[in-house]
N, C-alpha and C positions, 0 to 999 in steps of 0.2 A: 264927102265930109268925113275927115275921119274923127273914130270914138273918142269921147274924153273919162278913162276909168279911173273909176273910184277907189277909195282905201279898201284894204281886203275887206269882204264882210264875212268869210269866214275859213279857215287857216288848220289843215292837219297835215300829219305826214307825209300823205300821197298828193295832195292840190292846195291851190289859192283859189278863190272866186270873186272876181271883182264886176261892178257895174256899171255899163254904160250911162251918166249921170246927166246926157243931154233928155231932155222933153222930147219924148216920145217914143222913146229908141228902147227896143225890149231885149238888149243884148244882153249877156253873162260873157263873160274871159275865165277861162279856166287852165289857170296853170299847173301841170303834171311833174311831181317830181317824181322821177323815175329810179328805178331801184339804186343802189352803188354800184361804182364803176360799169353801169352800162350803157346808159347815153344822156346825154345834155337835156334838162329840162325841154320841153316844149310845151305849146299852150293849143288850144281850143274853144271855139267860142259856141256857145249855145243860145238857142231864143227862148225864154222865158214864157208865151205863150205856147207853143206846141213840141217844148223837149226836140226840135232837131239841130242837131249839132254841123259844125262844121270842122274837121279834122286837121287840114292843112292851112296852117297861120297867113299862105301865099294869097288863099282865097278867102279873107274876110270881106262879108259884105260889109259895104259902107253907110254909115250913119244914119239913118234916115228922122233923127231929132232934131230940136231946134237949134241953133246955133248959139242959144246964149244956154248955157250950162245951169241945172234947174239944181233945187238947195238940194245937198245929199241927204238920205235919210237912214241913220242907225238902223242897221235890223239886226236890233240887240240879242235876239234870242238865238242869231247863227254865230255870234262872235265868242272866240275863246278866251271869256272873262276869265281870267286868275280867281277861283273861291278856295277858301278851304277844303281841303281836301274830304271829300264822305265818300262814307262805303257802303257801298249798294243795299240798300236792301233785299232779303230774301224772297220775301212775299210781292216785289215789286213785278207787275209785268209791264213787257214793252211791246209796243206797237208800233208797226211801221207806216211813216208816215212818209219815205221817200227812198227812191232807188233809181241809179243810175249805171249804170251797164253800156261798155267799150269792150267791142270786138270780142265779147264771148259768143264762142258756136257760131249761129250765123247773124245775130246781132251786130249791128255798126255802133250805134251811140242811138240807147235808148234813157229816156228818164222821165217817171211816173211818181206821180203824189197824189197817191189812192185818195179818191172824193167817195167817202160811205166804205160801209162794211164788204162791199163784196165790188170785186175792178177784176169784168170781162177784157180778159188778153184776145182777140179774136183775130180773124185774118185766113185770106186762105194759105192751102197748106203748104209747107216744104218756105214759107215765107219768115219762121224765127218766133210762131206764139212760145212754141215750148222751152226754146230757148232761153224766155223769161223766166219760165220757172225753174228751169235747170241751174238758173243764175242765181238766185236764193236759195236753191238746193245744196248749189257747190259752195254758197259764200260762208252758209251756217255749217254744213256737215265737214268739209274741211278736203281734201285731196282726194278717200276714199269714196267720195260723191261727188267728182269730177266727170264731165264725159269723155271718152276713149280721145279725142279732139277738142281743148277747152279751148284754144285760140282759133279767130276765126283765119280764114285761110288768108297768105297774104300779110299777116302780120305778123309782129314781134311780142306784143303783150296783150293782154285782156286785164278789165277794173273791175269789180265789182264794188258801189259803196251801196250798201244800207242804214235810213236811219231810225231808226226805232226812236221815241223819245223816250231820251237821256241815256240812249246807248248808240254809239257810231261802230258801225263794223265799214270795214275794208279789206279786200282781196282783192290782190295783186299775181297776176300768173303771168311767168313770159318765158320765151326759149332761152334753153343753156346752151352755151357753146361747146360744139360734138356732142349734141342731140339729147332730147328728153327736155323735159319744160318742172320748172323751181315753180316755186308761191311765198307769199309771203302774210300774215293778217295781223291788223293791228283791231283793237279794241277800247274804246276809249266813253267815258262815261261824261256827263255832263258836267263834272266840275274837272274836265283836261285832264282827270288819272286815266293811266291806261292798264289794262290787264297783265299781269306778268307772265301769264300763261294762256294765254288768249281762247285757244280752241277747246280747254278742260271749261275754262268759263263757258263757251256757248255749249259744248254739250249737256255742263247741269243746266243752264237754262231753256236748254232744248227738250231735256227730261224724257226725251225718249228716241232712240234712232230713226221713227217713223213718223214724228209729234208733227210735222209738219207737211208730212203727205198721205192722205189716207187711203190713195190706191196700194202705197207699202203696208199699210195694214191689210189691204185682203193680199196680199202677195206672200204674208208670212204663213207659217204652219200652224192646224190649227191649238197644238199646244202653248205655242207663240200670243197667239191671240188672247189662248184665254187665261194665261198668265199676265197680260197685260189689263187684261179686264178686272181682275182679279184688285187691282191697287183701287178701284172703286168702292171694294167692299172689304175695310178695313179692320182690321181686330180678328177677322174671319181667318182660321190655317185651314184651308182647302186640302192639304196634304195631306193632314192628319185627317179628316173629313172623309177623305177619299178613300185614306188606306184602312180606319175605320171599318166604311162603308164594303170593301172588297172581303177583308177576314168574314167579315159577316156573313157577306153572300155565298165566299166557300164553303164557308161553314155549312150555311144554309141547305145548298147544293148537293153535297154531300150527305147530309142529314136527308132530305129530300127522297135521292136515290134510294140511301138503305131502306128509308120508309116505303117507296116501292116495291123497291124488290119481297121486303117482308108478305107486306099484303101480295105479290102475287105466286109467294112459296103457301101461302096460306089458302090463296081461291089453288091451288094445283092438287092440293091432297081432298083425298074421296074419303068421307066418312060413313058407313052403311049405318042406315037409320037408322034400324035398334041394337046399335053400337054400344054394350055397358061402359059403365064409367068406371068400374075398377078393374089393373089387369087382374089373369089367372095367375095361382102361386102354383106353378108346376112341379115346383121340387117339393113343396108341401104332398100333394098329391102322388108324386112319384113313392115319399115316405110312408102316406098311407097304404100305397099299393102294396109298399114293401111286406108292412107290418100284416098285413090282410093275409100276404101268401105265407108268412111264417106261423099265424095263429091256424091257418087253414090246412098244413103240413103237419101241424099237433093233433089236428083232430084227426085225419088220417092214419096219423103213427099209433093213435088208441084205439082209435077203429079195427084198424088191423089187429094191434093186441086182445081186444076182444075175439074176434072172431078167431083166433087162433087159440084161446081159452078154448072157447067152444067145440073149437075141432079137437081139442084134447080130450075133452067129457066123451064126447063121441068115442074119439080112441078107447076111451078106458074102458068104456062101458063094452065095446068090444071084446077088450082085453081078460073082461070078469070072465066069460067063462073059459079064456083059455089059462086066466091067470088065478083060480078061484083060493089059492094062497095069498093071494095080495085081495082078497076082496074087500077084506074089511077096511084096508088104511086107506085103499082108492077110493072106498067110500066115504071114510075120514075126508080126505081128499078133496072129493067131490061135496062134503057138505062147506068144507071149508072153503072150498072156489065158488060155494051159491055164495056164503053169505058175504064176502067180498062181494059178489054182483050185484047182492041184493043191497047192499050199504054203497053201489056209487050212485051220482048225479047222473041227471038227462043229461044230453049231450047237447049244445047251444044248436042255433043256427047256424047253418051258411051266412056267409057276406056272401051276396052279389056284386061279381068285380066287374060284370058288362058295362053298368054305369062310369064306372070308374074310369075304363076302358075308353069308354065315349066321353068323358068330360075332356082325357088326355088330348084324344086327336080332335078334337077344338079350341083345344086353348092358344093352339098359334094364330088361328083364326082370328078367336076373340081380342087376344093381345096385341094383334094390330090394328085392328080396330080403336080399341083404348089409344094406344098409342099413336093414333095418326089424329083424334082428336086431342089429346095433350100439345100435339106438334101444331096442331091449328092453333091452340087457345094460347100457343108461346108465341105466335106469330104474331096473331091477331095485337096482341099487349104488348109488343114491340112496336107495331106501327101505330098504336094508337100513343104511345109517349114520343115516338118522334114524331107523329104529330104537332104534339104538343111543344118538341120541342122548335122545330119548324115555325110553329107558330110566332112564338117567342121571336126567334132572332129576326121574320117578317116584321113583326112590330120594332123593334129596335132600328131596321132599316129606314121605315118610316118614319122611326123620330129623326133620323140623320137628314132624309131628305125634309123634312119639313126644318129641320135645324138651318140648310142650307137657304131654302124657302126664304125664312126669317131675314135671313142674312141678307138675303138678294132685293128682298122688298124694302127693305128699312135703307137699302144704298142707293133706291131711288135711281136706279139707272136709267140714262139719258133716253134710250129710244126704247118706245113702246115694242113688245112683245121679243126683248134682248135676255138671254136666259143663260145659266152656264148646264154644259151637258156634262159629260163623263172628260175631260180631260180639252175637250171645245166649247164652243162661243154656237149657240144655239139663236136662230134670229127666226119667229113663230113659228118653234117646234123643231126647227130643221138647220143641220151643219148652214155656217157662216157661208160658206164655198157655195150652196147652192142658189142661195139669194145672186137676184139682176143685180147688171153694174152700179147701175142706178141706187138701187136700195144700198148695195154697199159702202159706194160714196155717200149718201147721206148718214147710214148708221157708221162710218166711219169718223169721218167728219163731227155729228154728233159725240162721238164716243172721246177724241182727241179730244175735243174745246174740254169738256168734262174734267180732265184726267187737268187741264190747267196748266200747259206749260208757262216756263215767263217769256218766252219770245213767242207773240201774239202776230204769227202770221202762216196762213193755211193755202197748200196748191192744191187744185183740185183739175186733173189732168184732163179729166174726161164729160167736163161742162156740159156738152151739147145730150147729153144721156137725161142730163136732167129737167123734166117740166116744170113747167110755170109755178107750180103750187114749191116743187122739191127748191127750188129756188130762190121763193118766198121764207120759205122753213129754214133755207142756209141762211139767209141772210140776217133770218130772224134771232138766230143761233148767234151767228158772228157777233150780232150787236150785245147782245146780253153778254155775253163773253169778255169783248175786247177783242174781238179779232180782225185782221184784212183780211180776203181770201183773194187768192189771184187765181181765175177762174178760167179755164184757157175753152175755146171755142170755134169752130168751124164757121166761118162766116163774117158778115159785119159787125156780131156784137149790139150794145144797148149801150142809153146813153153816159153812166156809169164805168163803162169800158175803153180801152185803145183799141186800134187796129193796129199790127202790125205787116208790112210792105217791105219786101226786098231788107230786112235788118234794122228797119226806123219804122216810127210813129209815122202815121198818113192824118 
């Protein structure tokens, strides 16, 4: 029996989808318009309960409906009603609520209408799971998130359509003539406008090169990361924070040093106990000595003069009886030279210059002594104000990092114990990089829903990493969010999930 199809039920650029309208019969017709001047429409029929397609129009199965044609039924919400034209909203997100994929990688014709927040892609390997996510990978990121090979082998084109509600995306990729493969995307909103620049649209609602895969978040560097983390904790200049925080610590640093080295020029010098504390004035001392030996050469030059008086009396008296003509004036003379002697002063004391002697040859002694503690007590007072001032800029440090503290706690970041370090993404205590695959899919994951993109859907490459509990927590996440995740997996999967087989759904 063959099919009897319906009016379109729903109609863009790239297809038509019509309905097999007999009782019972779960077929789809799916007509492909294909690019310009490249080949004649063709069609394809798909089964409505399990997504598998039939590619060559020669082999449609046959009817298996009743024979009398059952009432058709609007399904008003795939038709492209004529509205008024509106313009998206900003704040709007979308979710995907269906995808279909032709001859990408090694995909034949798959199409999934994720039931719940998280749809295991599973199957064993080398069979096309990743496939699927490569195909939302390439359909949203745009040609530089293509793989080395986007068509599968044997063919001409690959489809990618996604639909998010109230946004339709389509990618189109096929070979150019003498080699290398074109694309094409359109973008079309639920009231039939379509985007004039289509790929700038999904990238701001992608909002981030990696919004959609969170093993590219641990794959980036960790400046990368924590730059991205960073948009979580808002009003915050990290930069300024940072650079801040660095002057300070140089400063610090260096303040630090000098104050070492000080105290250890200070513990190096030897102080002899009974060290005085003021130097010798040597040159005072030298003056004294001076003036000592010129008072002490006076008293000698009188000394002499006496005693050279006196060898004269002697003379004279000598002289009386050779000279007894001169007796009388000698004696004149002689009374005149008593009483000069009897009219001078004692003659003082000596100074003792041995003292003197002995203060000079220890004054270098003692002077360095003074001076080696002067030298201590200038050290000691140096390290004790860089101390101080050491201290200081410690405490100013600490307000920085407690400034940062603030910041980080009042942003409420998504996964416990997510922290920012010096210039990384710190996950309890320790660089992003060293965390399991596992922890990082989920604090990734976590981290992305957070950050809000408006296209609400998440790949997560590395599913079978994850236990029961991490699985329960994504899912937990997706829901609160608004997200799908397409979850790819080794194996059969759950009942939330597809299998994928040789490039189709099993």
């Amino acid at each position: 029996m063959l099919h009897r199809w319906s009016n379109p039920d729903y109609t863009d650029i790239n297809s038509t989808v019509r309905r097999c309208t007999r009782e019972g019969c779960t077929m789809l017709k799916i007509t492909r318009h294909e690019p310009d001047n490249y080949q004649q429409p063709h069609w394809t029929v798909w089964d409505r309960q399990d997504g598998k397609g039939q590619f060559n129009s020669e082999h449609v199965p046959e009817c298996t409906g009743a024979a009398a044609p059952k009432k058709e039924k609007k399904i008003v919400a795939r038709k492209a009603v004529a509205k008024p034209a509106e313009t998206p909203k900003e704040d709007q997100p979308y979710r995907l609520v269906e995808m279909r994929v032709e001859n990408f990688r090694k995909l034949k014709a798959v199409r999934i209408t994720p039931d719940g927040a998280v749809v295991t892609v599973s199957g064993r390997n080398e069979q096309g799971k990743s496939s699927v996510l490569d195909a939302v990978y390439a359909a949203i990121g745009g040609k530089p998130f293509f793989p080395a090979t986007p068509i599968r082998e044997g063919e001409q084109r690959a489809e990618i359509f996604l639909d998010f509600v109230g946004l339709k995306l389509t990618r189109t990729i096929w070979h150019k003539e003498g080699g290398g493969i074109d694309h094409k995307v359109v973008l079309e909103y639920a009231d039939g406008k379509r985007a004039a620049k289509s790929q700038d649209v999904l990238n701001d609602l992608r909002g981030s090169p990696i919004a959609d895969d969170p093993l590219e978040f641990s794959k980036m560097k960790p400046k990368d990361q924590y730059d991205l983390l960073r948009k979580l904790v808002p009003g915050v200049d990290f930069d300024d924070i940072a650079a801040r925080r660095a002057d300070l610590f140089e400063t610090r640093t260096q303040v630090g040093r000098d104050r070492d080295r000080a105290a250890g020029a200070a513990a190096s010098i030897q102080v002899p106990p009974n060290a005085p504390t003021e130097l010798v004035d040597v040159t005072a001392l030298a003056a004294k000595m001076r003036e000592a030996g010129e008072h002490n050469t006076l008293i000698d030059q009188r000394a002499e003069g006496r005693e050279i008086a006196a060898d004269k009396i002697a003379a004279n008296e000598d002289e009386i009886d050779r000279l007894e003509a001169l007796v009388r004036s000698l004696k004149q003379a002689n009374v005149d030279l008593q009483a000069k002697l009897d009219g001078a002063e004692p003659l003082p004391e000596k100074i003792d210059v041995a003292a003197i002697e002995a203060m000079i040859q220890s004054a270098a002694t003692i002077n360095a002594a003074v001076q080696a503690r002067i030298d201590q007590r200038a050290k000691v007072d140096e390290r004790n104000r860089l101390e101080g001032v050491y201290d200081d800029l410690s405490k100013q440090i600490q307000e920085i990092d407690d400034e940062k503290a603030e910041a980080i706690a009042g942003a409420k970041l998504p996964v416990e114990g997510l922290d920012f370090g010096d210039g990384e993404i710190l996950l309890d205590g320790l660089p992003f990089s060293d965390a399991s695959t596992a922890r990082k899919i989920r604090t990734a994951t976590a981290l992305l829903m957070a950050l809000k993109p408006d296209l609400r859907v998440l790949l997560v490459r590395e599913g079978s990493l994850l236990d029961p509990d991490a699985r329960e927590a994504l899912r937990q996440d997706a829901e609160a969010h608004g997200f799908v995740v397409l979850m790819e997996c080794v194996g059969q999967g759950d009942a939330n999930g597809v299998v994928i087989e040789d490039g189709e759904l099993v």
